[in-house]
C-alpha positions as CSV (number, residue, x, y, z in Angstrom):
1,X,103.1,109.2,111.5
2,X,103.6,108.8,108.1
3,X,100.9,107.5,105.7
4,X,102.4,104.4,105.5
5,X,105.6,102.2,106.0
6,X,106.4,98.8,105.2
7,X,108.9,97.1,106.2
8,X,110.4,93.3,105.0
9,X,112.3,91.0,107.3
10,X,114.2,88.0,105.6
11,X,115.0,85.4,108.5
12,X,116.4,81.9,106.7
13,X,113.4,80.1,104.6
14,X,110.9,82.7,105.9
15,X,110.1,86.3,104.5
16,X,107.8,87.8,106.0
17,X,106.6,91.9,105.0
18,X,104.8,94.1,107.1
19,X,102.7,97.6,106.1
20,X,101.9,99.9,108.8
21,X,99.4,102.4,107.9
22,X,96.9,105.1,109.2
23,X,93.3,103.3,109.8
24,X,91.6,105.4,107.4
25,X,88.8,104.2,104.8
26,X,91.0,105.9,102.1
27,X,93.9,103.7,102.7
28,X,91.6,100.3,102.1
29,X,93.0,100.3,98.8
30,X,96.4,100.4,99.7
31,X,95.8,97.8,102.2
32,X,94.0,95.5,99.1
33,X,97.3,96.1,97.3
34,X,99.7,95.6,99.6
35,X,97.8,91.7,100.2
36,X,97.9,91.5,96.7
37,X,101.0,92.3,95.3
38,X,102.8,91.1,98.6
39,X,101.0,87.2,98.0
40,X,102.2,87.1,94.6
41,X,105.7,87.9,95.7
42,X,105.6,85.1,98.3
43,X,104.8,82.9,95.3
44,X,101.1,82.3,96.2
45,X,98.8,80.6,93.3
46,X,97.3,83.3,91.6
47,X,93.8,81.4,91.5
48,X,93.7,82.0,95.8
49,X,95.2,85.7,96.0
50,X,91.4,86.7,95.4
51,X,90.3,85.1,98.7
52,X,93.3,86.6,100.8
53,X,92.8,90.3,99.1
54,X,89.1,89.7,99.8
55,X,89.7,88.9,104.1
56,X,92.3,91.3,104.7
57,X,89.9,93.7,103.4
58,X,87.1,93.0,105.5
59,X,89.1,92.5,108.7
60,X,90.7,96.0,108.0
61,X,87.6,97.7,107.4
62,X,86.3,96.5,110.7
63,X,89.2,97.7,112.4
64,X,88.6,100.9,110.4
65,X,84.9,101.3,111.0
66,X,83.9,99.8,114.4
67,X,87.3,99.2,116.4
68,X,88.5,103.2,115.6
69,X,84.8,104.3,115.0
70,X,86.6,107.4,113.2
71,X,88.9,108.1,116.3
72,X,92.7,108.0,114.7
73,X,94.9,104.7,115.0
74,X,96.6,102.4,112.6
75,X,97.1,99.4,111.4
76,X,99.8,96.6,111.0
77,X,99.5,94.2,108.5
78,X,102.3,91.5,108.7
79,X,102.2,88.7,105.7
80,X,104.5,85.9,106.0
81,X,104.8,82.5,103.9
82,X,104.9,79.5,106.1
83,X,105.5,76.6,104.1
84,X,102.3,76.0,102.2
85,X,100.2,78.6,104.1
86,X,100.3,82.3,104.2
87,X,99.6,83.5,107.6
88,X,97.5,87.7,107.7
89,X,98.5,89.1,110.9
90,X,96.8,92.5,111.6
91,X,97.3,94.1,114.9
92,X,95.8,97.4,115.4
93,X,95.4,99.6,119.0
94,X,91.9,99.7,119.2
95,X,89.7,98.5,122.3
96,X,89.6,94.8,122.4
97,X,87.3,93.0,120.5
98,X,87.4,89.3,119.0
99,X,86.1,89.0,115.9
100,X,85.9,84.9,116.9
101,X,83.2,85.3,119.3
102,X,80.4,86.3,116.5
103,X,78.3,83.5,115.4
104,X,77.6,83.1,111.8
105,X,75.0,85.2,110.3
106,X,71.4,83.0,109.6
107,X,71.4,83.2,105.8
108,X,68.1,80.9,105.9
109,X,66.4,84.3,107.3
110,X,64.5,86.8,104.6
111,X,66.9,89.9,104.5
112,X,64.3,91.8,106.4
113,X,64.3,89.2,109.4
114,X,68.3,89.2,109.8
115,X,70.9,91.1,112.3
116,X,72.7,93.8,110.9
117,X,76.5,93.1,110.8
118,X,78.3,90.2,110.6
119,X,78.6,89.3,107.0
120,X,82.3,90.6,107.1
121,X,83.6,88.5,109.4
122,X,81.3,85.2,107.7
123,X,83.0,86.3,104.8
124,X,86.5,86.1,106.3
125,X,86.0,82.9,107.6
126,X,84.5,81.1,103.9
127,X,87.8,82.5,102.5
128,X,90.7,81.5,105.1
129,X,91.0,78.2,106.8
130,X,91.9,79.6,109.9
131,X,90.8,82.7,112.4
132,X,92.0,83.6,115.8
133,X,92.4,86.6,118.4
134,X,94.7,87.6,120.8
135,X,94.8,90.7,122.8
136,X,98.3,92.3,122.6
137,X,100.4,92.4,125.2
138,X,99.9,96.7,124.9
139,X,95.6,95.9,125.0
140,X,95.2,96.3,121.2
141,X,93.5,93.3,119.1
142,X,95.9,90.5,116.6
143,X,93.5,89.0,114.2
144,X,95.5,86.2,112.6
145,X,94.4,84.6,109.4
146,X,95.6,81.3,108.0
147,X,95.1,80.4,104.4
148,X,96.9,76.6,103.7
149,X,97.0,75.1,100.6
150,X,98.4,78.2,98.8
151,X,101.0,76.5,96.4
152,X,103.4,78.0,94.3
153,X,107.1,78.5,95.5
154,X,107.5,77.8,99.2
């Protein structure tokens, strides 16, 4: 496969762009611009790119890191304006696991007192309005990630 490929379907009012790359720490930056730069073509307000850069990362580096655990695979990150939202869609082929089932991290705890883990998926979930899983239809995972509100051109 090669590094990477996106790809970037116009169907009436909606556009929607997806990247396909290898699940490999070194392409987390790719994956941090490819949100970024494909939000601001889809006419998102600048002032909320931050937040969507910030949970694509974290849900792809969980992928990366605990759904691969180092084992080859890729990911598919599809971005698509719907109206006044921007909906994440990353769909990868490792073992089923949703991210939705995790309760939130006690932040009240001394650092010394808490779980290890979970802060990613907290984060994800301070930054986007809406989270959900689905277990493909070929026993991979589809995180979905909803940020509303995003303005700009619709």
């Amino acid at each position: 496969m090669a590094p990477f490929a996106m790809e970037l379907l116009v169907t009436g009012m909606n556009t929607k762009t997806s990247l396909r790359i290898m699940a490999e720490p070194e392409n987390l930056g790719r994956i941090r611009r490819f949100a970024e730069e494909t939000a601001m073509a889809l006419g998102v307000d600048p002032a909320v790119i931050p937040d969507v850069v910030l949970a694509v990362d974290e849900a792809a580096s969980n992928i990366i890191l605990h759904g691969y655990q180092g084992r080859p695979g890729s990911i598919e990150i599809e971005v698509e304006r719907e109206g006044d939202a921007l909906v994440i869609r990353l769909r990868d082929e490792a073992a089923p696991f949703d991210p939705t089932s995790i309760s939130s991290p006690d932040l009240s705890l001394p650092l010394e007192q808490r779980a290890v883990g979970g802060l990613g998926i907290f984060l994800i979930r301070q930054v986007v309005d809406e989270v959900t899983h689905r277990v493909t239809p070929q026993g991979g995972n589809e995180l979905t990630l909803v940020k509303r509100g995003v303005g700009g051109k619709k």
